[in-house]
SERO-463732 format. One line per 2 residues: number of its first residue (from 1); their letters; for each residue x, y, z of N, C-alpha, C. Coordinates in pm, 1 decimal, decimal comma, m for minus. Each point is the difference from the previous one (the first is absolute). Layout:
<recs>
NUM) a) X Y Z X Y Z X Y Z  ...
</recs>
This chain:
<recs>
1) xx) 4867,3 m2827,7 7267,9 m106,4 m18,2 97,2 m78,2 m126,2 m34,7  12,0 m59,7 92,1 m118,9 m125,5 m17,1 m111,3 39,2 16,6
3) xx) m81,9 m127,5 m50,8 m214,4 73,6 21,3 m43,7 m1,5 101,9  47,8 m59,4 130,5 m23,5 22,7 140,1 0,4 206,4 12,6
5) xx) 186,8 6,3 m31,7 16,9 128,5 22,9 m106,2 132,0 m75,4  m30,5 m14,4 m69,4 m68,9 32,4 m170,4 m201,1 16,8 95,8
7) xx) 0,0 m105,5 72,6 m174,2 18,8 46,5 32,4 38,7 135,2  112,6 31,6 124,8 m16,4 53,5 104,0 43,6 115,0 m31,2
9) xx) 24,8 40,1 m87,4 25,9 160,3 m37,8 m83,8 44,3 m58,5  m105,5 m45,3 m69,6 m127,4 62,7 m111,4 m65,4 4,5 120,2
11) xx) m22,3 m97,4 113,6 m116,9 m21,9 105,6 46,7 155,0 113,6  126,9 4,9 m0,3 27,4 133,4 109,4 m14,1 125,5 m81,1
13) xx) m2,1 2,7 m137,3 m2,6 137,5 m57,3 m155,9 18,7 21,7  m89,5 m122,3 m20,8 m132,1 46,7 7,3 m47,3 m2,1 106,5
15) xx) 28,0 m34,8 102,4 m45,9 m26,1 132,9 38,8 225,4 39,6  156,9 17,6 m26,4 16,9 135,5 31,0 m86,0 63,6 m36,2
17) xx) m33,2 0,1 m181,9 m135,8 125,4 m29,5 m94,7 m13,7 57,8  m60,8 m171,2 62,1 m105,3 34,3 85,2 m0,1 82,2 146,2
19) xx) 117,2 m14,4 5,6 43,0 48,0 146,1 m30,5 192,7 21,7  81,3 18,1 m139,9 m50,3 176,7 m55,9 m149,0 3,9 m19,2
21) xx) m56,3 m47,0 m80,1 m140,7 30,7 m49,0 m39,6 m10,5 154,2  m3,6 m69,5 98,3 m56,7 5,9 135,5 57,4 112,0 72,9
23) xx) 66,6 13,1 m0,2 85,7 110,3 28,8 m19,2 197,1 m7,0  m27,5 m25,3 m161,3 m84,7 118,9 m28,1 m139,1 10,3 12,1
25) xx) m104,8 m131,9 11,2 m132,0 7,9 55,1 1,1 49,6 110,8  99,2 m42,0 113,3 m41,1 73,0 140,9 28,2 123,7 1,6
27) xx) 129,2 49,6 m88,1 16,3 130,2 53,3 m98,1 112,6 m33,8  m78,3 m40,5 m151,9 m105,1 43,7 m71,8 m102,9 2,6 123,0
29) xx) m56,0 m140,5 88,7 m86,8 27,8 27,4 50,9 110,5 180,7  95,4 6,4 16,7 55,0 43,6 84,0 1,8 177,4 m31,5
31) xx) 7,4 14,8 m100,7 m14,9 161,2 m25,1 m158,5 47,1 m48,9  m70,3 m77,6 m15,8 m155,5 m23,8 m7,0 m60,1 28,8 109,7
33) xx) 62,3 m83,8 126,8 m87,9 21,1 113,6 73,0 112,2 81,8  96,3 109,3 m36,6 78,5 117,4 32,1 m43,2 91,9 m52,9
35) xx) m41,8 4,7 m108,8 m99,2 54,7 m108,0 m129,1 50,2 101,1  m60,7 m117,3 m2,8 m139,0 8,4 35,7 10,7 68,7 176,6
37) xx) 91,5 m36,0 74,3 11,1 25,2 127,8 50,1 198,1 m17,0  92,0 25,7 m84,2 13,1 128,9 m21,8 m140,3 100,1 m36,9
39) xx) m58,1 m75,4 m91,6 m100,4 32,2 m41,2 m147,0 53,1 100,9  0,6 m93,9 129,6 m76,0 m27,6 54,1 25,1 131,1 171,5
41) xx) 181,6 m14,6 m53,1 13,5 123,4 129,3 m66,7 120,3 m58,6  41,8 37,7 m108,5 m42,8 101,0 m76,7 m125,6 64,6 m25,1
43) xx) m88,0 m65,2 m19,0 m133,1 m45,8 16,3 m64,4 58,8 161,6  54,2 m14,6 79,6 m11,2 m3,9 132,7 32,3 131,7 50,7
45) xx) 103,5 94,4 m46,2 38,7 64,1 22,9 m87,6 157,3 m62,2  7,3 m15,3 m88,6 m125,7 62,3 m129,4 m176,3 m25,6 85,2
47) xx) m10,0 m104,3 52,2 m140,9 15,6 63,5 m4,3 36,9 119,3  148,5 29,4 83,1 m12,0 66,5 140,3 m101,1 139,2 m9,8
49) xx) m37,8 m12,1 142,4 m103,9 116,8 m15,8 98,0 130,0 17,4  m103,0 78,5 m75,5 71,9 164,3 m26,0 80,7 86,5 129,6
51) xx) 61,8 57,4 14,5 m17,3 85,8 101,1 m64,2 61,6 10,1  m88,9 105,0 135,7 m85,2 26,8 32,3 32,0 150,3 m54,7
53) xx) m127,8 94,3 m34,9 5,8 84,9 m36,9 56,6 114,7 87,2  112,2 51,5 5,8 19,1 50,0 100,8 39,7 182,8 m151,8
55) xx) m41,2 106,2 148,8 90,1 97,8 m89,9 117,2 20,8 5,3  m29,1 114,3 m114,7 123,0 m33,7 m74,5 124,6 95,7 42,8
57) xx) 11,1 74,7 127,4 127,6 65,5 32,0 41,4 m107,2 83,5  m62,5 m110,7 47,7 39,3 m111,1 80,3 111,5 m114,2 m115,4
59) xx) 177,5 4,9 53,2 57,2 m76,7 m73,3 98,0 59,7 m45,3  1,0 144,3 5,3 79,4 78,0 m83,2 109,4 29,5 39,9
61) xx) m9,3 69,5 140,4 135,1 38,9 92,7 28,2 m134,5 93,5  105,9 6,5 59,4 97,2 m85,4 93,7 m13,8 109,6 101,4
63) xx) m6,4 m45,7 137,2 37,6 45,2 112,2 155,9 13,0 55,8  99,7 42,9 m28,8 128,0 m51,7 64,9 24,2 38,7 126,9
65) xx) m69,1 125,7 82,9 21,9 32,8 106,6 m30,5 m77,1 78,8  m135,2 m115,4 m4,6 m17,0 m68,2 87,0 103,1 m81,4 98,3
</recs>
């Protein structure tokens, strides 16, 4: 290998890891903001308001004759 060959091959091996290290930043920040969006349904769901107090033989049976 000549030193031409010798520095466009050191320059593409490092250019690739930068390519990974960017690579895994997005997906990092990509499961961050999936995270937080899961988080946020959840959240939402937990503060829906209660159901209403209803009694309690109401819920129990099915109608099928209808």
């Amino acid at each position: 290998m000549d030193a031409v060959g010798i520095a466009k091959l050191a320059t593409s091996i490092a250019d690739t890891g930068t390519r990974q290290d960017v690579a895994v930043a997005v997906l990092k920040k990509s499961q961050d903001i999936q995270a937080a969006a899961a988080t946020q349904m959840l959240e939402a769901v937990q503060s829906a308001a209660p159901a209403p107090n209803l009694p309690a033989h109401l819920g129990n049976h099915i109608d099928t004759t209808a």
